[in-house]
Every structure is written in structure tokens, then in C-alpha cells.
Phi, psi and omega in degrees: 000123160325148182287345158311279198307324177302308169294318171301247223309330171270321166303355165273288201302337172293295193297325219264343170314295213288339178266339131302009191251351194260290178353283209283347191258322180292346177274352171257021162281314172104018185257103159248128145334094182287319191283344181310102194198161184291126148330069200271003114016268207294004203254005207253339185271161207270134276309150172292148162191158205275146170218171184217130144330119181238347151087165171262176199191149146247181203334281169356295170284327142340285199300314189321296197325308183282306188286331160269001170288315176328277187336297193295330146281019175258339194292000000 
């Protein structure tokens, strides 16, 4: 394995931590993402580089997403 592909595999295995990890903080928020998953798109490019899908939602989830973001940029 290249040392690209070896940094692209450790920049997957980071991202898919982080999207469990924004996951799980967001169910206790009461917030779910249905789409929250690793690009695997982007994993494919010349260097490769990683992005994470934060997906669509609707209003509803929306409106949560935004009232706890507010709470948390108001501290």
C-alpha cells in the first residue's frame, strides 16, 4: 500500500470515529442524521481525501439542530 493510500485509510478510519461520535452526541440531543456516514465518493480521488456526509434531514431536525446549536453558541 502506498503511503497516500495508508494516510486515505487512516483519514477513513478518523472519519468514520467522528461520525460516530457527532452520531451518538447528537441522540442524546434527540437528534438523528439519517445520512450521516463517511463519503465514500471522496475516498476515490487523486489524492484521495475524506469528507463526511452530514446528509439530508427534515424541517423538524432541522428546526432541533439549529436550537441546539444556538444553546451551545450562546455559553
Amino acid at each position: 500500500m502506498t503511503r497516500e493510500r495508508r494516510a486515505a485509510a487512516d483519514g477513513m478510519a478518523e472519519a468514520e470515529a467522528v461520525c460516530e461520535e457527532l452520531a451518538a452526541v447528537l441522540r442524546r440531543a434527540g437528534i438523528v442524521l439519517p445520512s450521516l456516514m463517511v463519503d465514500p465518493v471522496t475516498y476515490g480521488y487523486e489524492p484521495p481525501r475524506v469528507l463526511v456526509e452530514l446528509g439530508r434531514c427534515n424541517v423538524d431536525t432541522t428546526r432541533k439542530l439549529i436550537a441546539v446549536l444556538k444553546t451551545a453558541a450562546a455559553r
